[in-house]
C-alpha positions in Angstrom: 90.5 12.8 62.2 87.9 14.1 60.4 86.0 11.7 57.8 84.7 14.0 55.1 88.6 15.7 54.2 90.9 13.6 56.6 92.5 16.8 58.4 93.8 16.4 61.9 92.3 18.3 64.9 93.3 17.9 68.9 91.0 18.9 71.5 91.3 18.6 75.4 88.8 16.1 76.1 86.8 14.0 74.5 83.5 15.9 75.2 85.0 18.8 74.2 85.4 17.0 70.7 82.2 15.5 70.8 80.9 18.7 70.3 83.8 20.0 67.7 83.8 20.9 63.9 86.1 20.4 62.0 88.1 23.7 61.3 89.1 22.8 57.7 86.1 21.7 56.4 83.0 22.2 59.2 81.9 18.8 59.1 80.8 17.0 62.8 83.8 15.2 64.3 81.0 13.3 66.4 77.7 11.6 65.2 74.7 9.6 67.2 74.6 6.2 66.7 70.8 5.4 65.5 70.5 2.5 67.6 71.8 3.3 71.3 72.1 7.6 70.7 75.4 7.8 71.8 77.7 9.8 70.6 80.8 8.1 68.5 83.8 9.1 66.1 82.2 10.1 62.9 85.5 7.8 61.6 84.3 4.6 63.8 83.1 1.6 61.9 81.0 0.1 64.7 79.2 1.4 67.9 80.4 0.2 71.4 76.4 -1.3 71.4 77.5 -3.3 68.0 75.7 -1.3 66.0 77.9 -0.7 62.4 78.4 2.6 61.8 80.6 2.5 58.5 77.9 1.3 56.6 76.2 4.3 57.5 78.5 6.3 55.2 77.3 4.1 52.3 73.4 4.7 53.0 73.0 6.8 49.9 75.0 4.2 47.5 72.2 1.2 49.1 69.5 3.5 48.3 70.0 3.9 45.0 71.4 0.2 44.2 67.9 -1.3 45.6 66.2 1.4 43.7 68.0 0.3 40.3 68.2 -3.7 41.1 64.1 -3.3 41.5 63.6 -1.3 38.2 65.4 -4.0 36.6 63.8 -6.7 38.4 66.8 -8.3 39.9 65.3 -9.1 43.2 68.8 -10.8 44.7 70.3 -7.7 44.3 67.4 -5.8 45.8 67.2 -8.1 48.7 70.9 -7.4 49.4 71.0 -3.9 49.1 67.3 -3.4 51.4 69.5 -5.4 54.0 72.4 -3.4 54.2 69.8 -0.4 54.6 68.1 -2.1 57.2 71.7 -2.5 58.7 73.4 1.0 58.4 70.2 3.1 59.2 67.0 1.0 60.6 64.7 4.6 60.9 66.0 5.7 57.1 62.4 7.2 55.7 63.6 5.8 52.4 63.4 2.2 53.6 59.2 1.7 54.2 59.2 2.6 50.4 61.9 1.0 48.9 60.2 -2.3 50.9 56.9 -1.6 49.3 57.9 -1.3 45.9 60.2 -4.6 46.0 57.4 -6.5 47.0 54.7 -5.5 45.3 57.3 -6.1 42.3 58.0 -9.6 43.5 54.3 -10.1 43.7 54.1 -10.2 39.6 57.4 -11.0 38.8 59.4 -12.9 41.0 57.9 -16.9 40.3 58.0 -16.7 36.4 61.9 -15.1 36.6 62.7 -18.2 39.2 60.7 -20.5 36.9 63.4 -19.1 33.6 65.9 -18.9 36.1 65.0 -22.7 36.9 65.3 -23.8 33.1 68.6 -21.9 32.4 70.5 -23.4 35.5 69.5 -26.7 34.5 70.3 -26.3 31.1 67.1 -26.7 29.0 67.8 -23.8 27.1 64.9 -25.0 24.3 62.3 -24.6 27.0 63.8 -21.5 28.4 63.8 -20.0 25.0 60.1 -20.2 24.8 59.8 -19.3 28.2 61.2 -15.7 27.1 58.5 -15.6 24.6 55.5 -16.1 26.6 56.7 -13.5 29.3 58.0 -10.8 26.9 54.5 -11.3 25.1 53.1 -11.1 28.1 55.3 -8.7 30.6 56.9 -6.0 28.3 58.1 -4.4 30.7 60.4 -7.4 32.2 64.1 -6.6 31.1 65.0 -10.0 30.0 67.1 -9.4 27.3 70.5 -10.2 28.6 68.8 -13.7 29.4 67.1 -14.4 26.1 70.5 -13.5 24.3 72.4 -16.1 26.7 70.2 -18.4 25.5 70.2 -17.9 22.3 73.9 -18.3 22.6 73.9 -22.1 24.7 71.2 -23.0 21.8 73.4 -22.0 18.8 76.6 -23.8 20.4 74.8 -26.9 20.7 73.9 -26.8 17.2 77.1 -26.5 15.7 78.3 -29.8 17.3 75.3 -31.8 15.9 77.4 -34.3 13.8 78.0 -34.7 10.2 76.0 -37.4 8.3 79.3 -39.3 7.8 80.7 -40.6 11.0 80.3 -43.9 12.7 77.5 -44.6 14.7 79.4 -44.4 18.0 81.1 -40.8 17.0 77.1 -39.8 16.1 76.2 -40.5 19.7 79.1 -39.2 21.1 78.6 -35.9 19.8 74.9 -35.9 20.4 75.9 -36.8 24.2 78.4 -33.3 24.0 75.6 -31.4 22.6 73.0 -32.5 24.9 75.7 -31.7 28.2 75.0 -28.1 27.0 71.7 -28.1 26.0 70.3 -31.2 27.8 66.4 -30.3 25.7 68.1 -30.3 22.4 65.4 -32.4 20.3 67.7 -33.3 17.4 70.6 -34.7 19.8 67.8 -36.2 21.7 66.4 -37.8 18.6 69.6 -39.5 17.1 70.9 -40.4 20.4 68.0 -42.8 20.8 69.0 -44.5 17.7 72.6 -45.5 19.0 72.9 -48.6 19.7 75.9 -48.7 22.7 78.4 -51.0 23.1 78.5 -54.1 26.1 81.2 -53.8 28.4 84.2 -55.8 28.1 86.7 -58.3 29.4 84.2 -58.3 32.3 85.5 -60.6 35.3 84.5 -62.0 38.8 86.2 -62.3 41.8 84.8 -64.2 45.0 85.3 -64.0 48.6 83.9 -65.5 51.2 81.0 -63.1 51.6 79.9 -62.1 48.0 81.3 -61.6 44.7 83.3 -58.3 42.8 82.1 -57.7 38.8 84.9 -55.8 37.5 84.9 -54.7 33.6 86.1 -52.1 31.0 84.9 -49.1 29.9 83.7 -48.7 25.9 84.1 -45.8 23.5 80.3 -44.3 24.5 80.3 -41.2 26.4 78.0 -40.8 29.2 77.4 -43.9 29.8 76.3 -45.8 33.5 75.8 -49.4 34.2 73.1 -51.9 35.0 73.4 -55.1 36.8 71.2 -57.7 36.9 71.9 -61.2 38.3 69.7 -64.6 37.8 69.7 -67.8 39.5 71.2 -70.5 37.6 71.5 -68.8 33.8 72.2 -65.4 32.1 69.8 -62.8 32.4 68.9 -61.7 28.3 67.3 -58.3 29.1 67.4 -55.9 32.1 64.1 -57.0 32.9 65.1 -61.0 33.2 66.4 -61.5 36.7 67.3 -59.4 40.0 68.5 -56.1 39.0 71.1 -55.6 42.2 72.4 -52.2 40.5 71.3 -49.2 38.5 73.4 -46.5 37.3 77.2 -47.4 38.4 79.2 -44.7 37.4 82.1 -46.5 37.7 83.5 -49.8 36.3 83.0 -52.4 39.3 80.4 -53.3 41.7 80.3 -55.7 44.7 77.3 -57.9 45.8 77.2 -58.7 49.2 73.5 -60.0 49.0 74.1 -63.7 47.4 72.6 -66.8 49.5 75.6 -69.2 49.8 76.2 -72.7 47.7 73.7 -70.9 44.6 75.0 -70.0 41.1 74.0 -66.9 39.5 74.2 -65.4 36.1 75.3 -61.6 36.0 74.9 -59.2 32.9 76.0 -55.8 33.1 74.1 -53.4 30.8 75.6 -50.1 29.4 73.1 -47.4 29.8 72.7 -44.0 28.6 69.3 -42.2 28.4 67.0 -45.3 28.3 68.9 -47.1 25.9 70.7 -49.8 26.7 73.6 -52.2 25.5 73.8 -55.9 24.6 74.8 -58.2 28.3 78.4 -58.3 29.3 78.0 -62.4 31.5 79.6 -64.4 34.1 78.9 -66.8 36.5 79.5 -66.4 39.9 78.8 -68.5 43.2 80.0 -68.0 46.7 80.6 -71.3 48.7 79.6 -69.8 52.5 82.5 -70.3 55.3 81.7 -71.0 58.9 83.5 -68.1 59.9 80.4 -66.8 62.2 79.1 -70.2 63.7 82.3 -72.3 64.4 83.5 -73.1 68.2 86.1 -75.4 68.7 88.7 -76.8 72.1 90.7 -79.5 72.8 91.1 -81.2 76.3 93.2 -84.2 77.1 92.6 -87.1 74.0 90.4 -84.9 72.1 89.9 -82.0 69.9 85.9 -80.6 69.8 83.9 -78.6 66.9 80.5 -77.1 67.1 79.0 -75.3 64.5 75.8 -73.4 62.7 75.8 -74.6 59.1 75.4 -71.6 56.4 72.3 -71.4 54.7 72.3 -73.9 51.9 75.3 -75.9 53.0 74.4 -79.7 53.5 77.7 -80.4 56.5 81.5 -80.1 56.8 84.1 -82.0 55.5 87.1 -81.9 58.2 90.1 -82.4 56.4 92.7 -83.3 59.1 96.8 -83.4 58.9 99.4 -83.8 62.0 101.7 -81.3 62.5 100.5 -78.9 59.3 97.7 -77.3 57.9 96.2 -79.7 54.9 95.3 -78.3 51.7 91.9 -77.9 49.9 92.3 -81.1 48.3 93.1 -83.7 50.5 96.6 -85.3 49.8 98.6 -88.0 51.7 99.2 -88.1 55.2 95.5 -86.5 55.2 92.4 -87.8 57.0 89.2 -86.5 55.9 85.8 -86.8 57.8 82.1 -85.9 56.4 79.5 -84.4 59.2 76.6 -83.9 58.6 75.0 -82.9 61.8 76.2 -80.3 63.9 80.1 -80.9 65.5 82.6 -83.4 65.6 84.9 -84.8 68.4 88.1 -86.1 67.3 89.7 -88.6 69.3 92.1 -90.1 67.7 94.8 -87.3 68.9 98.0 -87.7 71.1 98.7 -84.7 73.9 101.2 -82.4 72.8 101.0 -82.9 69.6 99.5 -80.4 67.1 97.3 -81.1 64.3 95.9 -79.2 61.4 92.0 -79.1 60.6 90.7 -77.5 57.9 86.8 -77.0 57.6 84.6 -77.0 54.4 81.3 -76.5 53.8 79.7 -79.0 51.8 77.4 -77.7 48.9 75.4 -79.3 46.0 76.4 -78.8 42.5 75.1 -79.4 39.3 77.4 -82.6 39.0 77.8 -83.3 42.6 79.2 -81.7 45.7 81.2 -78.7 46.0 83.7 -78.0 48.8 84.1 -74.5 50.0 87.7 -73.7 50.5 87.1 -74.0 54.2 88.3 -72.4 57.5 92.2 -73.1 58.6 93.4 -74.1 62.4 96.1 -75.3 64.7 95.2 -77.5 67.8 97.3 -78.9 70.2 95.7 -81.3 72.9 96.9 -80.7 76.4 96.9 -82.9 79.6 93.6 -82.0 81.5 95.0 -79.0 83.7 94.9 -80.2 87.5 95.8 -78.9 90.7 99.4 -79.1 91.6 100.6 -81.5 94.3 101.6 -79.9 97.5 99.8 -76.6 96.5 99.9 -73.7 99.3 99.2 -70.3 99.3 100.2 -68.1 102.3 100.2 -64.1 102.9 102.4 -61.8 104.2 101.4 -58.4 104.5 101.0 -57.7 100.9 102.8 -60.4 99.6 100.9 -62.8 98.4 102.8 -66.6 97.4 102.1 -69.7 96.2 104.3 -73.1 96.1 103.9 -75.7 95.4 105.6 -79.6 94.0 107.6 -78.4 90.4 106.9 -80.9 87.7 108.1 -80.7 83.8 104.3 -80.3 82.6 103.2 -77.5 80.1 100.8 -76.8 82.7 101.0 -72.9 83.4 99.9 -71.3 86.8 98.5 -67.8 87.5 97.2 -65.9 90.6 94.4 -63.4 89.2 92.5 -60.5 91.0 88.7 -60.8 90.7 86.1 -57.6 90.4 83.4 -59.1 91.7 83.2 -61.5 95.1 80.6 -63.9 93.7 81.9 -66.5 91.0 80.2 -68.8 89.5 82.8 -71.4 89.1 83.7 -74.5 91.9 86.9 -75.0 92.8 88.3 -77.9 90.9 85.8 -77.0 88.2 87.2 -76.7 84.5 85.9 -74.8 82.0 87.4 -73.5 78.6 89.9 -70.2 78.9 87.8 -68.0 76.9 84.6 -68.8 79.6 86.6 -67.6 82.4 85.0 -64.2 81.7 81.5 -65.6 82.2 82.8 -67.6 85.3 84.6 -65.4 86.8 83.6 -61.9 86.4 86.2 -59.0 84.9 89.5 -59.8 86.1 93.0 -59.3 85.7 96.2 -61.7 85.8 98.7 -60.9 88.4 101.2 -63.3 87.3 101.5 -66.5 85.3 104.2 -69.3 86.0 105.5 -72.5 84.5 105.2 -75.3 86.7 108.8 -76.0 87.1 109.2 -73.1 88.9 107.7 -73.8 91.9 106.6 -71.1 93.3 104.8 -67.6 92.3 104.0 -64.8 94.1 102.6 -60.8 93.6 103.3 -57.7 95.7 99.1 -56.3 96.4 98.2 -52.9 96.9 98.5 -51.5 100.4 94.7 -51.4 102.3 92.7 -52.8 100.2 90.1 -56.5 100.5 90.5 -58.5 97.5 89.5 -61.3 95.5 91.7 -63.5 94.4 91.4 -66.7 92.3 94.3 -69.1 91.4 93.7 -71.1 87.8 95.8 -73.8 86.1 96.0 -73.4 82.2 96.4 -76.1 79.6 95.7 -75.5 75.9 92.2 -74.1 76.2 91.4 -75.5 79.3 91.7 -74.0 82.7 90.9 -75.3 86.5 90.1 -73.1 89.2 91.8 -74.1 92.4 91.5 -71.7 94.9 89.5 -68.5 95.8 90.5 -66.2 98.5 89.5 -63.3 99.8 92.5 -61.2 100.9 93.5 -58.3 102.9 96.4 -56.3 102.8 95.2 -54.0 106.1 97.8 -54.1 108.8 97.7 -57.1 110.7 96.8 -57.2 114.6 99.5 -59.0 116.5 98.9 -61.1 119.9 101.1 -60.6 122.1 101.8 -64.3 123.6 103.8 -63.7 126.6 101.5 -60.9 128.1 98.0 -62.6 126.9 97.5 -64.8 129.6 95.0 -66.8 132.4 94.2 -66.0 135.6 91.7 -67.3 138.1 89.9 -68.3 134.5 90.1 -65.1 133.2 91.4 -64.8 130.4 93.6 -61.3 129.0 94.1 -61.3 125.5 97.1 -58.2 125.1 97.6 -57.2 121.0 101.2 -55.9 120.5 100.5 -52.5 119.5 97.5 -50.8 117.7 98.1 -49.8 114.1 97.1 -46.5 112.9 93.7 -46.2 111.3 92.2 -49.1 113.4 88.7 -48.4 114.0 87.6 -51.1 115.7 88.5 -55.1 117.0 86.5 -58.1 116.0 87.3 -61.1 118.9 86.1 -64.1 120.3 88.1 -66.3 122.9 86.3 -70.1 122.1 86.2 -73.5 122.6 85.6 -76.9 120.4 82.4 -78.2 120.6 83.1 -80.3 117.5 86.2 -82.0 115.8 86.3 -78.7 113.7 88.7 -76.1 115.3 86.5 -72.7 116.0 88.5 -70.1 114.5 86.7 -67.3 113.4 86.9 -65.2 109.9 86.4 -62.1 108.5 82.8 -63.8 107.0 82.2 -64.2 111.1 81.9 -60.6 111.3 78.7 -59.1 112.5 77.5 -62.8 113.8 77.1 -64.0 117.3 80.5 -65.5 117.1 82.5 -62.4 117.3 82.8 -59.3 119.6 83.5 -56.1 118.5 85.4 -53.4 120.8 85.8 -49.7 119.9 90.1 -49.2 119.0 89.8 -46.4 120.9 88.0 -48.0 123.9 90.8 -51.0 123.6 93.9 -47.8 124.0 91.9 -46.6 127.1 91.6 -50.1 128.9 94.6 -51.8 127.5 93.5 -55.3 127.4 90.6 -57.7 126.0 89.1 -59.8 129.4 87.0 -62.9 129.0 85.6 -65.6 130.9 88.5 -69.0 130.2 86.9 -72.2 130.6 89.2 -75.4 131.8 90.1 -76.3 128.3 91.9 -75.3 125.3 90.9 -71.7 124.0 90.9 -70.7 121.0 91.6 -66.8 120.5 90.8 -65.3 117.0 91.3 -61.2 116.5 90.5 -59.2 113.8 91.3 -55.3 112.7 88.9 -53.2 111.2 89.7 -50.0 109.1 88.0 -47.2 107.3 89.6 -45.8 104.4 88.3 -43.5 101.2 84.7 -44.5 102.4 85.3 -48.1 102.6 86.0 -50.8 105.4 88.6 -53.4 105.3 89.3 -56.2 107.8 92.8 -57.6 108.5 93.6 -60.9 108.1 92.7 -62.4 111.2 95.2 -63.5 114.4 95.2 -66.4 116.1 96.7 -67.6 119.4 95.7 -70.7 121.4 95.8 -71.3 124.7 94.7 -74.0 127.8 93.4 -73.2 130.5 93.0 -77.4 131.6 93.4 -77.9 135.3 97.6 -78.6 135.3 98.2 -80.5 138.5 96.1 -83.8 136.9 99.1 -83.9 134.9 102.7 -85.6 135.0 104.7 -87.0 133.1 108.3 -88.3 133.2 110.8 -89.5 130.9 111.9 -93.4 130.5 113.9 -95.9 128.9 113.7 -99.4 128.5 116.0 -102.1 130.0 115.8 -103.9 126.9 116.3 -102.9 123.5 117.0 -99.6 124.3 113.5 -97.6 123.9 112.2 -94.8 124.9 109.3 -93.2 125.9 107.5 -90.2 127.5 104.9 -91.6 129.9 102.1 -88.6 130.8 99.9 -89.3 133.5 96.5 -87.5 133.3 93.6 -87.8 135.5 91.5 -86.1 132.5 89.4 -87.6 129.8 91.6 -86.2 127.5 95.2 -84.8 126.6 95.9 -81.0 125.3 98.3 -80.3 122.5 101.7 -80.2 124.4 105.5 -79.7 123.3 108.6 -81.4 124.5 111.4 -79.0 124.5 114.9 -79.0 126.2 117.2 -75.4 126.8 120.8 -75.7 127.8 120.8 -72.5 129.3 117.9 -72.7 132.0 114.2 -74.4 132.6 112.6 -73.7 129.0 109.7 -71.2 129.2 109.0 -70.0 126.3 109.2 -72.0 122.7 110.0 -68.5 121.0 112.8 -67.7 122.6 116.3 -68.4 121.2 117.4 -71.1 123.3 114.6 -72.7 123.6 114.6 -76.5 121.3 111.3 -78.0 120.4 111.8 -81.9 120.3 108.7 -83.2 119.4 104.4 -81.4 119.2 102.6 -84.1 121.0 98.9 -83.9 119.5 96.1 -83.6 121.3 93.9 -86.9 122.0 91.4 -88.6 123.8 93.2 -90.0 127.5 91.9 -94.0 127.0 94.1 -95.3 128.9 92.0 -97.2 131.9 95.3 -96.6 134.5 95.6 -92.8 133.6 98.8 -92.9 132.2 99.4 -92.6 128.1 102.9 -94.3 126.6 104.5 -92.0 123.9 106.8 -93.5 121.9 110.5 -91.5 121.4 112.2 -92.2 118.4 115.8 -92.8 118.9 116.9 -89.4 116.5 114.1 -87.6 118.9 116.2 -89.2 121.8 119.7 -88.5 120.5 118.9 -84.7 119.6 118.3 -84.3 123.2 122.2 -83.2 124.4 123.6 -84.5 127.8 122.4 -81.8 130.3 120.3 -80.6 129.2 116.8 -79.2 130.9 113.2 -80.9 129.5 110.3 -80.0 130.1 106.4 -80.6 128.4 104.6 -77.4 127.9 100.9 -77.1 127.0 101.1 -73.6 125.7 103.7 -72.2 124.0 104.7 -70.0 126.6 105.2 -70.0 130.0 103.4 -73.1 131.2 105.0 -76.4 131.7 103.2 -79.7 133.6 104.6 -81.4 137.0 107.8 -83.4 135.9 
């Protein structure tokens, strides 16, 4: 299409029409953008490059708008036309000129046009009037005649609303105010306005909180006016300059004071104001009794309810107000007992457990006529029994179940298993410390589950894989014990296989039952006592002396675990070791135990007394000492292993020191141990639980 007349022409390519004129009119269908050269519709409105090719049609039209906006000294509209020419066509020859002549005409004229423009805008039209006269005395040439008539105009329309000489003295500077809101210099309005005397704010009122005081008043009949407060300690302030001034200029018709010092009375006036004059004092008292609401702690334990505090600035102590079972009022009443600290806490001890009381604390200040009360914090205790540890407690793992039990009991006592963050605590076990320090104690955690006593038991399902820390607390009121911290792991557990981990020639073969997937290694040891203590070993063991590790894939290859079996009891801990996302886990370790003490030293055999029907199991033992050993029976066969299903355990016979001088140790058989044993069946006494049974 062509841009000058709008006619239509088709050509076969488009550097065919690149080159084209238009048949109706001959104007170029094509034109080179001045910034890149290329060649683009003579329709477009920009260039591919970004450059803006419409305004290019309007280059004539900028020209001669910045040429007219400079001859009248409108340097805005200069500026914005020299930028669209600057825009459309950078090269234009008319744009070096047009440049020159706007700033050499800035040069002279541009400050004392912003310094009228200044006046005008901020309506001191008096002082913008004889602005115009100095410039059009000097500069004759400056076109300032649409200015000096808006002037003019602003001036006149202030003086018409001067007001009459028979009004009341607030219409007077009322209409002043109007006059001056158009012509803020105009002297007469200025004049009488000064001379108005304004009116005090009414029904002015206080309101007090805990933390400062509100002012709240009504607005007069005077226009324009703001407000001034000033406060004093102990009496009214007369004039704005007799006491604190807080505020200056409030707009609206209530102000808050957040900056008073607790248990000290102050004076407030508020001050009208308009243009440096001001009214008479609207007063009140006010006085903010400081709460302990930032320096109170408080607990109660067993027989006793606890306060600490910080005493606010000025306050002289507390007076607890106590009442059972509600809150007590501000003033005490009946059924109320009232205490007056003056140091820094109280302990209350005359409470019963499960019971609640009410407290109320109030800061004690002095008054002109004697103490004031603050209306004083509000709360609820309720002593608790001392949480303690509950009888029979026992907490046992299975895979990733984790459960504890223990003796139920009707106490308010609550229970809960938590998972810890961190592994070190700072907290004993049997140590009690207030709920709200279990954070400090124990690190981040988070509560699992939470029981009443009376139920018994509690338990929590644990993510698969992972080594935890786990804590189990007792609650009571705001007390809490800690009573046991584990460290638990929910890796698959190794298995010993007990029939085919076995000892030969003192060797000893310790056979797992299978090896779980993702094993990377086995932590072992195969040891004996050298103490009372029993030597299991632990996951803490791990990377000591006490344990062996063996690869899991060197353990598939052999089969077995070998070591050396002294003649004595063994003690046979294993432990699995896994690496998953980037961190290692041990199992929970297995245990087996096994002896390995010479068997044909000893015998034992059965008997029963001719009188008073007792009986006994006499073992002879040419040993210093006796392994742990089990009396079982089977009717189906000799009894060889305790696991299997027809195998009956009658009685574990500890292990113990063999002091008998003649070799032989008497064990006692109770007569229900005796009767349990049916007619035919076959006894024997093991020393392991499989597979290994002493000369009978």
């Amino acid at each position: 299409m062509c841009e000058c007349c709008g006619s239509y022409s088709e050509y076969p390519t488009a550097a065919q029409a690149s080159k084209a004129i238009c048949p109706a009119c001959g104007a170029a269908l094509y034109i080179s953008c001045p910034s890149c050269a290329k060649k683009v519709p003579a329709s477009a409105e920009k260039c591919g490059c970004g450059f803006e090719i419409g305004k290019l049609k309007h280059i004539g039209s900028f020209i001669t708008g910045a040429q007219s906006a400079i001859d009248r000294l409108d340097f805005k509209e200069a500026e914005y036309f020299i930028s669209n020419i600057e825009s459309a066509d950078p090269k234009n020859k008319e744009l070096a000129n047009l440049r020159k002549l706007y700033t050499d005409k800035t040069a002279v004229y541009k400050k004392p046009l912003a310094e009228l423009d200044a006046l005008i805008s901020s309506r001191k039209f008096m002082a913008a009037q004889r602005k115009t006269e100095e410039l059009a005395a000097k500069m004759k040439e400056l076109d300032i005649d649409s200015r000096r008539d808006s002037i003019r105009g602003q001036i006149d329309k202030a003086a018409a609303l001067m007001p009459k000489a028979r009004v009341s003295e607030t219409q007077r500077g009322n209409s002043c105010y109007q006059v001056l809101s158009i012509c803020a210099d105009y002297r007469p309005a200025l004049d009488m306005i000064a001379t108005v005397k304004l009116k005090a704010p009414t029904e002015l009122k206080v309101s007090v909180t805990d933390h400062g005081c509100e002012l709240i008043w009504q607005r007069g009949e005077d226009l324009g006016v703001g407000y001034r407060i000033v406060r004093k300690q102990g009496a009214f302030p007369a004039a704005i300059s007799d006491g604190e001034t807080v505020a200056k200029e409030v707009s609206g018709v209530s102000f808050t004071d957040e900056s008073l010092r607790y248990g000290i009375k102050y004076g407030y006036a508020v001050f009208a104001e308009r243009m440096g004059v001001f009214s008479e004092p609207a007063t009140v008292w006010a006085e903010v009794l400081g709460e302990l609401d930032k320096g109170l702690s408080y607990g109660c334990v067993s027989g006793r309810c606890t306060f600490s505090w910080v005493l606010p600035e000025n306050a002289l102590g507390i007076r607890v107000i106590k009442k059972q079972g509600t809150l007590p009022p501000e003033t005490p009443d009946k059924g109320c007992e009232v205490f007056e600290q003056r140091g820094s806490g109280f302990t209350d001890t005359q409470v019963q457990d499960v019971i609640s009381y009410g407290y109320r604390l109030q800061c004690i200040y002095q008054g002109e006529k004697g103490e004031r009360y603050s209306r004083g914090l509000t709360l609820t205790l309720r002593p608790e029994p001392m949480p303690q540890e509950p009888d029979g407690l026992s907490i046992k793992q299975k895979g990733t179940a984790l459960e504890a039990k223990w003796k139920a009991d009707d106490s308010s006592v609550k229970i809960s298993i938590l998972r810890l963050e961190n592994k070190q605590v700072f907290m004993e076990a049997g140590e009690v410390c207030a709920v709200s320090a279990l954070d400090a104690k124990l690190g981040r955690f988070e509560t699992h589950v939470t029981a009443d006593m009376d139920a018994g038991r509690c338990g929590v399902t644990l993510p698969k894989n992972r080594m935890l820390n786990t804590a189990l607390i007792t609650r009571s009121g705001s007390s809490a014990r800690l009573c046991r911290v584990m460290s638990v792991s929910t890796a698959a557990p190794l298995q010993i296989d007990p029939v085919n981990t076995v000892i030969k020639n003192n060797i000893l073969t310790i056979k797992l039952k299978e090896l779980p997937e993702g094993l990377e290694r086995v932590h072992y040891c195969a040891l004996t006592k050298t103490s009372s203590a029993v030597p299991w070993a632990d996951t803490a063991d791990i990377g000591t002396s006490k344990l062996t590790a063996i690869a899991a894939a060197e353990l598939a290859a052999g089969g077995a675990i070998t070591a050396d079996a002294p003649q004595e009891d063994i003690y046979i801990t294993v432990i699995g070791e896994y690496g998953t996302g980037g961190n290692v886990i041990y199992s929970q370790p297995a245990k087996l135990k096994r002896n390995n003490s010479p068997r044909a030293r000893i015998s034992y055999k059965l008997g029963t007394s001719l009188i008073g029907d007792k009986h006994s199991l006499r073992v002879k033992a040419e040993c210093d000492s006796l392994p742990e050993m089990y009396l079982v029976y089977s009717k189906s066969g000799v009894p060889t292993d305790i696991a299997s299903g027809d195998t009956v355990t009658v009685m574990t016979i500890a292990a113990a020191a063999n002091a008998n001088t003649k070799g032989y140790s008497d064990i006692p058989l109770t007569k229900e141990v005796w009767d349990s044993i049916p007619a035919g069946a076959k006894i024997r006494l093991l020393i392991d639980k499989v597979d290994t049974f002493l000369q009978g």
